[in-house]
OpenMM code with the backbone's topology and positions (N, CA, C; nanometers):
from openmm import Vec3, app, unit

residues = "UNK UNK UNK UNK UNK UNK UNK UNK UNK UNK UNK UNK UNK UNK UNK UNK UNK UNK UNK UNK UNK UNK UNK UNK UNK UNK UNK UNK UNK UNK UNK UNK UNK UNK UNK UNK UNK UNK UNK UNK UNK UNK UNK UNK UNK UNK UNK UNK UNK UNK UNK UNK UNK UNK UNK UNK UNK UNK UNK UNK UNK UNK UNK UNK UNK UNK UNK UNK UNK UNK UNK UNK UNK UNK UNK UNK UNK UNK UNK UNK UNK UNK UNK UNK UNK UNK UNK UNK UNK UNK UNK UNK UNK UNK UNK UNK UNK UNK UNK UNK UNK UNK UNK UNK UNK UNK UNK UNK UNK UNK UNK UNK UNK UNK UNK UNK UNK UNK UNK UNK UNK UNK UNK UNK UNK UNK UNK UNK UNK UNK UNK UNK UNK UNK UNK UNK UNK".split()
positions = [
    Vec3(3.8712, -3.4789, 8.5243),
    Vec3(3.8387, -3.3472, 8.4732),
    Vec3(3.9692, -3.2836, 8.4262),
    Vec3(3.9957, -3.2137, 8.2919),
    Vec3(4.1102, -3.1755, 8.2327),
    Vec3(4.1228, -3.0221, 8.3391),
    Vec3(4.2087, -3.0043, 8.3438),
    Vec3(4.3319, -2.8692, 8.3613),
    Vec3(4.2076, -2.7505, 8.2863),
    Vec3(4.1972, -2.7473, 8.1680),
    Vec3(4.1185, -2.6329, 8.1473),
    Vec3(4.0029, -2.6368, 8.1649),
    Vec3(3.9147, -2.7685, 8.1859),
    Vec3(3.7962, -2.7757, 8.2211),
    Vec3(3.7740, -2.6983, 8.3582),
    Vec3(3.8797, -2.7042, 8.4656),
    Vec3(3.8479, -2.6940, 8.5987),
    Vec3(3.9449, -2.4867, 8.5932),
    Vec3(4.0164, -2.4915, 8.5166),
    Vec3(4.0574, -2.3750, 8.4932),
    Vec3(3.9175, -2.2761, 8.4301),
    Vec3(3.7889, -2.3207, 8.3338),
    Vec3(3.6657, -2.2097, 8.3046),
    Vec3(3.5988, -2.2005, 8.4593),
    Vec3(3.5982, -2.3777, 8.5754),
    Vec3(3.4977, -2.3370, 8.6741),
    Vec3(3.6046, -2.2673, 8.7257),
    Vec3(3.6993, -2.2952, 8.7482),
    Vec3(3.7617, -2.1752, 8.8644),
    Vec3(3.7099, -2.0314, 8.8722),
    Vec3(3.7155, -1.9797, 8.7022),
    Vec3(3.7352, -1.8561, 8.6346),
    Vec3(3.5820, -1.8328, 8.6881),
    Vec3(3.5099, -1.9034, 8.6549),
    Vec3(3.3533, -1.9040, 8.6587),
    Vec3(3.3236, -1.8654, 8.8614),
    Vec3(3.3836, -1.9691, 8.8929),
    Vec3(3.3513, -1.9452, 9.0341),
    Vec3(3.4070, -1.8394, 9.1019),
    Vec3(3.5281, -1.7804, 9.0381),
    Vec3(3.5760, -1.6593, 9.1123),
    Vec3(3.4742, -1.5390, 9.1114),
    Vec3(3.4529, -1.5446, 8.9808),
    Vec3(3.3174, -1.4213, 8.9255),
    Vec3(3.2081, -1.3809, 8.9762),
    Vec3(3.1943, -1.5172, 9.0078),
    Vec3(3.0209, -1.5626, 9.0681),
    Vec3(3.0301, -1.4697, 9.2369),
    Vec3(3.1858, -1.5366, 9.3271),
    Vec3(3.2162, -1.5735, 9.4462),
    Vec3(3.1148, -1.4622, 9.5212),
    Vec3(3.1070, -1.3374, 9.4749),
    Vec3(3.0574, -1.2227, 9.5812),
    Vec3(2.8800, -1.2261, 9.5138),
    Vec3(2.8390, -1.3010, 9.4031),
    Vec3(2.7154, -1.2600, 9.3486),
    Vec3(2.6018, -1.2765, 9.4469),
    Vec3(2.6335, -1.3413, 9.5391),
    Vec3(2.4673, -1.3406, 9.6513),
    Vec3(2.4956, -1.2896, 9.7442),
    Vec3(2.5972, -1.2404, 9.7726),
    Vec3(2.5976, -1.1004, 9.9053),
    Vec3(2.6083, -0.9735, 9.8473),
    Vec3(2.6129, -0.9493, 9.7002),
    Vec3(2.5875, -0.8080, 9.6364),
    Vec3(2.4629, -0.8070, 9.5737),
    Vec3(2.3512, -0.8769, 9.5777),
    Vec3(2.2855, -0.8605, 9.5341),
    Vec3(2.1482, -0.8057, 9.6251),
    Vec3(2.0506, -0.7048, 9.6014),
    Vec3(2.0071, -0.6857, 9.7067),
    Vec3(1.8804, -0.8220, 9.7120),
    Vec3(1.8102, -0.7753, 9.8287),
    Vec3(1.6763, -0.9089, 9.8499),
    Vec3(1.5830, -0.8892, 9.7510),
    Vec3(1.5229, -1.0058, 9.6995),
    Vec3(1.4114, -1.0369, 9.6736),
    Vec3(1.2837, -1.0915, 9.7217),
    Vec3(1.1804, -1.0868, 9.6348),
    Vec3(1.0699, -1.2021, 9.7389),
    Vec3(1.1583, -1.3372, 9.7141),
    Vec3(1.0902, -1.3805, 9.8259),
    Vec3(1.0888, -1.5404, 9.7761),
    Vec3(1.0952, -1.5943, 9.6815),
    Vec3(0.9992, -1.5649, 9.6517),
    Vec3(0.9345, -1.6878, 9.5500),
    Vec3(1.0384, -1.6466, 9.3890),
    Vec3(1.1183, -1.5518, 9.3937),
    Vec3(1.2055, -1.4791, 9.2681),
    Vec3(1.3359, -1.5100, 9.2837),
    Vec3(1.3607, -1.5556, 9.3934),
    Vec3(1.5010, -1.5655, 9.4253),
    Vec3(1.5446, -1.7137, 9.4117),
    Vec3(1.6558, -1.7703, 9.3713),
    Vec3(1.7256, -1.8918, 9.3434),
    Vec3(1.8330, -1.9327, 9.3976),
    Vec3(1.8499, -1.9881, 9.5073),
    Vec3(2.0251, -2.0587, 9.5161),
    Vec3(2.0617, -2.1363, 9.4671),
    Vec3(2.1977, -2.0890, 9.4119),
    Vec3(2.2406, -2.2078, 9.3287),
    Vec3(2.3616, -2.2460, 9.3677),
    Vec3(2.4223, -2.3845, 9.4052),
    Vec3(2.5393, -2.4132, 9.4801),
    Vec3(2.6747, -2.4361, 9.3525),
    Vec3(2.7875, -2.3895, 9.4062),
    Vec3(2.8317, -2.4835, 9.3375),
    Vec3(2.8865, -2.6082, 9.3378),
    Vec3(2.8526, -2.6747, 9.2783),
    Vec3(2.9237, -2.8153, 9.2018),
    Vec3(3.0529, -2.8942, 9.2322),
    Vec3(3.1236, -2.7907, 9.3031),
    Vec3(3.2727, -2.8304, 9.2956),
    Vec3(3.2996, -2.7620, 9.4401),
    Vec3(3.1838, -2.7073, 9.5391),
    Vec3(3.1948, -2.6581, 9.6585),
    Vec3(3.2289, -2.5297, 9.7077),
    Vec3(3.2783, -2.4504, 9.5727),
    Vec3(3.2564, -2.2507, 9.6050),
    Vec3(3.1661, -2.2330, 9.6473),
    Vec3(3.1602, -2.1182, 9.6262),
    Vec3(3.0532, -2.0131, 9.6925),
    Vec3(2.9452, -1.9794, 9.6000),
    Vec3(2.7965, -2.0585, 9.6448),
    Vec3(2.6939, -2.0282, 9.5601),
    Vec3(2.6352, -1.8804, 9.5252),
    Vec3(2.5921, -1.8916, 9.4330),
    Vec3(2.5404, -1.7569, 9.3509),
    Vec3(2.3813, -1.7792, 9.3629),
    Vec3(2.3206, -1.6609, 9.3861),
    Vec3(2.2065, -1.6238, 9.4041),
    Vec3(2.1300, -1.5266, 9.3092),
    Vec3(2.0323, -1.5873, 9.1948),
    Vec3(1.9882, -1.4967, 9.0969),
    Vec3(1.8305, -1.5000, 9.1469),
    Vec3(1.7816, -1.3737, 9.0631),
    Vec3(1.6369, -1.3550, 9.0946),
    Vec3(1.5734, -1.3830, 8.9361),
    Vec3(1.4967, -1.4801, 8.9104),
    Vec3(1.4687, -1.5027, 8.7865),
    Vec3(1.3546, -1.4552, 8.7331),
    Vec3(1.3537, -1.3736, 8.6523),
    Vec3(1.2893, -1.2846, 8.5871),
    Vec3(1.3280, -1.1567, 8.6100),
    Vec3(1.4465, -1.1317, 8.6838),
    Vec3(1.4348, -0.9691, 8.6815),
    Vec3(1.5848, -0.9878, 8.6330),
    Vec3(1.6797, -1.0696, 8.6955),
    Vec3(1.8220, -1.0242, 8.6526),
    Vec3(1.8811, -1.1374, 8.5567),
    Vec3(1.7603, -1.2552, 8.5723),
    Vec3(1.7983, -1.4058, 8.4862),
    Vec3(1.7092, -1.4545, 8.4669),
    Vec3(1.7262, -1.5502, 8.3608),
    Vec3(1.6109, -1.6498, 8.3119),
    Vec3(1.7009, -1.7743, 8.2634),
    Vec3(1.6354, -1.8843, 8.3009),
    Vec3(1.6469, -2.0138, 8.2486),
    Vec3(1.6323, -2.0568, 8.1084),
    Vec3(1.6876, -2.0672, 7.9914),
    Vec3(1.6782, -2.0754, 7.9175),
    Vec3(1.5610, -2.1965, 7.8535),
    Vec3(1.4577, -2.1851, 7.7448),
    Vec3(1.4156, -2.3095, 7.7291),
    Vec3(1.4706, -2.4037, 7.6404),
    Vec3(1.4399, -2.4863, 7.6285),
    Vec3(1.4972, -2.6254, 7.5838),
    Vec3(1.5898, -2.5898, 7.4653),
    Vec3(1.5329, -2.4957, 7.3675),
    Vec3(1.5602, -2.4830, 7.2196),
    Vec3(1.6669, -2.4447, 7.2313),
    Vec3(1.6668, -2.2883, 7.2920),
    Vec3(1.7977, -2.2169, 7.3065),
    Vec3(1.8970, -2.2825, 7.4346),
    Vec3(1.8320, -2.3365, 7.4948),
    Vec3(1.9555, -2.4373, 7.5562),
    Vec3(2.0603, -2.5143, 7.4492),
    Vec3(2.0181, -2.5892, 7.3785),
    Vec3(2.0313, -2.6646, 7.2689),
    Vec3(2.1633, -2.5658, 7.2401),
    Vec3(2.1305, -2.4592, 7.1664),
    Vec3(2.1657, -2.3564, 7.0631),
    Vec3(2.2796, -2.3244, 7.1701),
    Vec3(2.2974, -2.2915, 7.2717),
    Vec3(2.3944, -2.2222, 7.3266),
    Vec3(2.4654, -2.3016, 7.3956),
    Vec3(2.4354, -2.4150, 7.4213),
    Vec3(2.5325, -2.5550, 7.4348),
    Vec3(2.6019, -2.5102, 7.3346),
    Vec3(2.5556, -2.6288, 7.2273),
    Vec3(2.6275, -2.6280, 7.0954),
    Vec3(2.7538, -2.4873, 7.0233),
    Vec3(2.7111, -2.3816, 7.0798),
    Vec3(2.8249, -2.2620, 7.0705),
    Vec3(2.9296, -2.2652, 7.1647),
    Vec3(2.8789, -2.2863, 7.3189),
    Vec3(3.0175, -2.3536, 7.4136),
    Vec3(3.0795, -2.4657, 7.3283),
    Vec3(3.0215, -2.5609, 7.2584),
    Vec3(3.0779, -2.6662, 7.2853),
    Vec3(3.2031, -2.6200, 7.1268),
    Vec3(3.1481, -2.5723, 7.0694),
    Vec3(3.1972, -2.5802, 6.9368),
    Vec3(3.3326, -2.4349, 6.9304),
    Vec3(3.3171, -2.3411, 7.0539),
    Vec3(3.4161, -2.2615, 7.1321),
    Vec3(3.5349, -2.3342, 7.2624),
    Vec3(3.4480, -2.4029, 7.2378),
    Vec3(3.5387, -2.4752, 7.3657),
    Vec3(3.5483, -2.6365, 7.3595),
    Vec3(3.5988, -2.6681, 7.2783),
    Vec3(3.5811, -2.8414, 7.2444),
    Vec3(3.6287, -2.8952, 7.3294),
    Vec3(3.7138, -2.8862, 7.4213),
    Vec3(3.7791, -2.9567, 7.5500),
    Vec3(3.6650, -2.9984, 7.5975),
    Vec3(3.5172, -2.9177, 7.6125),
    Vec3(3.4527, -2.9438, 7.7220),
    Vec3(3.3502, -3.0870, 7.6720),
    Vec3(3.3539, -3.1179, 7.5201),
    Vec3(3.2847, -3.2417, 7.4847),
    Vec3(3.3701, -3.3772, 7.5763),
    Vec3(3.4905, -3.3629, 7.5466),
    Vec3(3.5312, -3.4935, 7.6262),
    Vec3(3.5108, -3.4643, 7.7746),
    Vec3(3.4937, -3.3676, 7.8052),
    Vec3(3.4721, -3.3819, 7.9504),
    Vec3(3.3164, -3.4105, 8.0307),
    Vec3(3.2334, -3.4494, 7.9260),
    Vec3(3.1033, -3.4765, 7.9122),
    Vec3(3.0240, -3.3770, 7.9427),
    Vec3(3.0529, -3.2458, 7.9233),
    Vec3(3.0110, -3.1630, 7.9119),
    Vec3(2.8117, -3.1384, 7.8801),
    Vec3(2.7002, -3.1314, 7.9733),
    Vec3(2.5805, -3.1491, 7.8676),
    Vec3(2.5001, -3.0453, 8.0406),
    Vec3(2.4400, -2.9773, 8.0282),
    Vec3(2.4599, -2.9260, 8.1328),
    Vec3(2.2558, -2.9241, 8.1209),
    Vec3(2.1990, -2.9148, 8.2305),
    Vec3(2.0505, -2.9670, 8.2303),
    Vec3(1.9631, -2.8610, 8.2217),
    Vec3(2.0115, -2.7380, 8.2224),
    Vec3(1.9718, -2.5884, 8.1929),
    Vec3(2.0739, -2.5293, 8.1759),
    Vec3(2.0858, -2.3706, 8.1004),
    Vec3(2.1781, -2.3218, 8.1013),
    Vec3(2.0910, -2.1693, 8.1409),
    Vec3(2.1490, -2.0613, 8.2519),
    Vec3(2.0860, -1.9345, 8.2839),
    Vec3(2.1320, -1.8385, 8.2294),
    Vec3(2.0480, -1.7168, 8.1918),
    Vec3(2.1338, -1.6286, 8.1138),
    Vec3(2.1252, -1.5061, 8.2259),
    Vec3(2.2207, -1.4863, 8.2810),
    Vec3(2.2269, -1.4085, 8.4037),
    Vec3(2.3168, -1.2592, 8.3591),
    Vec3(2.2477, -1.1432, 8.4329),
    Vec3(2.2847, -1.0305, 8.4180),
    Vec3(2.3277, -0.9780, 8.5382),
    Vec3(2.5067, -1.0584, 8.5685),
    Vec3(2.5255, -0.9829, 8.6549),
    Vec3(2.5154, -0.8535, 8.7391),
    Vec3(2.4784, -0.8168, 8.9059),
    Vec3(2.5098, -0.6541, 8.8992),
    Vec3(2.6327, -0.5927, 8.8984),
    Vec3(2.6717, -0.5099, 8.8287),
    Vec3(2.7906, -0.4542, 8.8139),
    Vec3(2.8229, -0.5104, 8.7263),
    Vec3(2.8514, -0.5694, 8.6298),
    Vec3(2.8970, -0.6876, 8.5474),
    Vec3(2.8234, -0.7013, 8.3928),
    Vec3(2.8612, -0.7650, 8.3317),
    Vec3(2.8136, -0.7483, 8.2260),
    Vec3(2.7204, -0.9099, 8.2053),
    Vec3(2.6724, -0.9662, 8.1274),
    Vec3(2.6377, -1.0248, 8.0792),
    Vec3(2.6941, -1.2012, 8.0982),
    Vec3(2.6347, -1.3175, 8.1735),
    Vec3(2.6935, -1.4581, 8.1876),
    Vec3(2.6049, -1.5646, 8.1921),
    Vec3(2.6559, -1.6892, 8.0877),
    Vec3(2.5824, -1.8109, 8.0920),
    Vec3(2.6046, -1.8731, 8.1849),
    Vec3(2.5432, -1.9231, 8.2818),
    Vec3(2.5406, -2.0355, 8.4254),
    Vec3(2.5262, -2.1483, 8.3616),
    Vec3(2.6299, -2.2743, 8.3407),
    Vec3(2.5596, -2.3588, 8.3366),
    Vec3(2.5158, -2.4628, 8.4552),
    Vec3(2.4088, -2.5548, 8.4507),
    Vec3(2.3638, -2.6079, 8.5973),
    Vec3(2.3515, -2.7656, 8.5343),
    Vec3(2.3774, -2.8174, 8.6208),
    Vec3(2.3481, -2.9372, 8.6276),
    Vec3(2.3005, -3.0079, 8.7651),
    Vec3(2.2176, -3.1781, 8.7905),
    Vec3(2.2455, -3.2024, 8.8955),
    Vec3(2.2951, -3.2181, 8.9474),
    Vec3(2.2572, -3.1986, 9.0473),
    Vec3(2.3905, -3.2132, 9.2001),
    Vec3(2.3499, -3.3227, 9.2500),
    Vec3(2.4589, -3.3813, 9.2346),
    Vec3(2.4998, -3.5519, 9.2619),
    Vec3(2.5062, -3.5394, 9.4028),
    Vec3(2.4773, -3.4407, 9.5653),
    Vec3(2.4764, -3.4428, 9.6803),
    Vec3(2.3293, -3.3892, 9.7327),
    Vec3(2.2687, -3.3477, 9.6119),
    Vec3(2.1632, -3.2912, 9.6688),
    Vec3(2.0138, -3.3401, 9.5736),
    Vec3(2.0312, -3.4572, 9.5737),
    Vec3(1.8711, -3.4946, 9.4772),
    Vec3(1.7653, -3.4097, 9.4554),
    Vec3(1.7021, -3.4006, 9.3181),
    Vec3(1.6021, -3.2845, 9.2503),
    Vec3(1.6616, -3.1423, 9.2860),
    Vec3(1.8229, -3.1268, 9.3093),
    Vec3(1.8247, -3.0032, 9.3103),
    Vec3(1.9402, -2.9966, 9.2366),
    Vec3(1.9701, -2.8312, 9.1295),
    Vec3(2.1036, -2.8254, 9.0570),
    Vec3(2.1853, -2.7434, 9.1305),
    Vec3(2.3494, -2.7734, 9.0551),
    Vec3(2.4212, -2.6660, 9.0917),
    Vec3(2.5008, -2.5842, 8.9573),
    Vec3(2.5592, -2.5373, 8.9598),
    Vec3(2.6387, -2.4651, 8.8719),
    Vec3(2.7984, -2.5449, 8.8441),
    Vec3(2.7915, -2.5236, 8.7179),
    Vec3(2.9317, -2.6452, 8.6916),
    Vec3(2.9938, -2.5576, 8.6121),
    Vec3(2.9262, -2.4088, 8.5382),
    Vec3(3.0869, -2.3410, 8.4635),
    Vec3(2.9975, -2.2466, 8.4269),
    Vec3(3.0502, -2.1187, 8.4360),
    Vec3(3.0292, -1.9906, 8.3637),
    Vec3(3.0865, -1.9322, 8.2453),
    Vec3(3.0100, -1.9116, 8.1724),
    Vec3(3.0866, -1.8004, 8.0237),
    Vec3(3.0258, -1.6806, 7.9775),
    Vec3(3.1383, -1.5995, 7.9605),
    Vec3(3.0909, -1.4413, 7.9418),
    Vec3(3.0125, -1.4697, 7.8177),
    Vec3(2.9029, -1.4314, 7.8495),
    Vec3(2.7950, -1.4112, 7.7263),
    Vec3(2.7890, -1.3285, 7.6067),
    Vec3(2.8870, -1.2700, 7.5903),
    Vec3(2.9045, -1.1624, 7.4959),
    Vec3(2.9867, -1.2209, 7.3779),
    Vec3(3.0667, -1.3054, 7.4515),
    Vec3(3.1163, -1.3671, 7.3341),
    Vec3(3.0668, -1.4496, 7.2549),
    Vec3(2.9010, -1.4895, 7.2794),
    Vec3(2.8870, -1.5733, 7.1592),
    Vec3(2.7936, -1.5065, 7.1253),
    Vec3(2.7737, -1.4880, 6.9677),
    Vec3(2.7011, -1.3965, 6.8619),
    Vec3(2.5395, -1.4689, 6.8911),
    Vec3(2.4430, -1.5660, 6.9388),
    Vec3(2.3252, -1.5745, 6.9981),
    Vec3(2.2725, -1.5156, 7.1486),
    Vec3(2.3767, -1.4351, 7.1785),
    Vec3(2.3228, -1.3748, 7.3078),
    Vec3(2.2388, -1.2148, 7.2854),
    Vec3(2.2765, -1.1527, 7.1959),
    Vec3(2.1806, -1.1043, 7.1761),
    Vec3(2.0198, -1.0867, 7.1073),
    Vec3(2.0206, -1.1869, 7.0572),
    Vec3(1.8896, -1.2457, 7.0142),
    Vec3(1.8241, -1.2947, 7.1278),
    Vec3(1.8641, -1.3677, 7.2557),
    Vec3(1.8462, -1.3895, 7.3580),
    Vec3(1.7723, -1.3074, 7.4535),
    Vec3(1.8965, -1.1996, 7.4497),
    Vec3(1.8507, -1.0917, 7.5074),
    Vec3(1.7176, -1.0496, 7.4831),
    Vec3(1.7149, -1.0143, 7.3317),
    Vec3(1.6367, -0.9129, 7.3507),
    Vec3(1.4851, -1.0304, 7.3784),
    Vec3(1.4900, -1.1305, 7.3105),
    Vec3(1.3988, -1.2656, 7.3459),
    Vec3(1.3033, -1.2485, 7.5017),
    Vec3(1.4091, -1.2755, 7.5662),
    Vec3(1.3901, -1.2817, 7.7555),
    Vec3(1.3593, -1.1292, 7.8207),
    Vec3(1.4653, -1.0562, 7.7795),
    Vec3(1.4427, -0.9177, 7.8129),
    Vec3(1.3825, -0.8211, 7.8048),
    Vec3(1.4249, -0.7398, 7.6931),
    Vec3(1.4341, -0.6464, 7.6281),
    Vec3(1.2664, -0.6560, 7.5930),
    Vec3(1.2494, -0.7581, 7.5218),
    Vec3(1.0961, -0.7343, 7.4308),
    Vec3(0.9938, -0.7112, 7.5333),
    Vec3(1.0274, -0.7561, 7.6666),
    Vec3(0.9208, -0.7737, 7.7587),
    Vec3(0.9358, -0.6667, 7.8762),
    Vec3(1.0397, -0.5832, 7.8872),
    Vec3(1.0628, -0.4488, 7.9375),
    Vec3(1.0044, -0.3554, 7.8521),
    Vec3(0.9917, -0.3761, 7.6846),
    Vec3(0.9319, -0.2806, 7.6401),
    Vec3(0.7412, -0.2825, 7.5975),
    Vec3(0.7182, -0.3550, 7.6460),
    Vec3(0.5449, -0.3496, 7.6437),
    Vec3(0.4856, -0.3520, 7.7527),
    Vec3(0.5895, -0.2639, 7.8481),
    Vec3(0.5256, -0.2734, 8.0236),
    Vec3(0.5738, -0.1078, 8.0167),
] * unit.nanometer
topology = app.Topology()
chain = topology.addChain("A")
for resn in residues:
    res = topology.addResidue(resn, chain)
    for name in ("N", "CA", "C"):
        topology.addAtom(name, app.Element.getBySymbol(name[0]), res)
């Protein structure tokens, strides 16, 4: 793994480090642990209220903008098996990416975070997952 590859999870995992003890409870069935990958401190999202899993398409689409922002991460085989679009609390806006976890069969973990703002498809996203569906309730 290159120097800057492990320099975004660092960056990624520092961010994350406090996200499931600031977040308040959910039900069950809304809430997600997600470990990380490299053995930090897992992050805990509630999906549908503060994140959503991206589907296949826009997975695709927002790969391809990491990858083409961050080309280091192609040689590092970079391909991640979902990517989450998480709204930190306190925080602004971050892509999770997840992959499997090679210690924990049928389950993922998190392998790198990126501020979501910086790539020009996050707000189409947004309003996609979010926004459109906060406003017809």
């Amino acid at each position: 793994m290159s120097a800057t590859f492990r320099s975004v999870v660092l960056l990624g995992s520092l961010l994350l480090a406090g996200a499931a003890r600031a977040q308040p409870a959910a039900p069950d069935d809304a809430r997600r642990l997600i470990a990380n990958c490299f053995g930090g401190a897992a992050i805990e999202l509630r999906i549908g209220d503060n994140s959503v899993v991206l589907d296949a398409a826009d997975r695709e689409q927002v790969q391809f903008a990491m990858l083409r922002r961050y080309p280091m991460l192609a040689g590092q085989g970079f391909a991640p098996t979902d990517i989450v679009l998480w709204q930190k609390p306190g925080a602004d806006w971050i892509y999770v990416a997840l992959q499997a976890d090679a210690e924990r069969p049928g389950q993922s973990c998190f392998a790198a975070t990126f501020a979501a703002t910086i790539f020009a498809i996050t707000p189409v996203l947004q309003q996609k997952y979010f926004f459109a569906a906060r406003s017809r309730t």
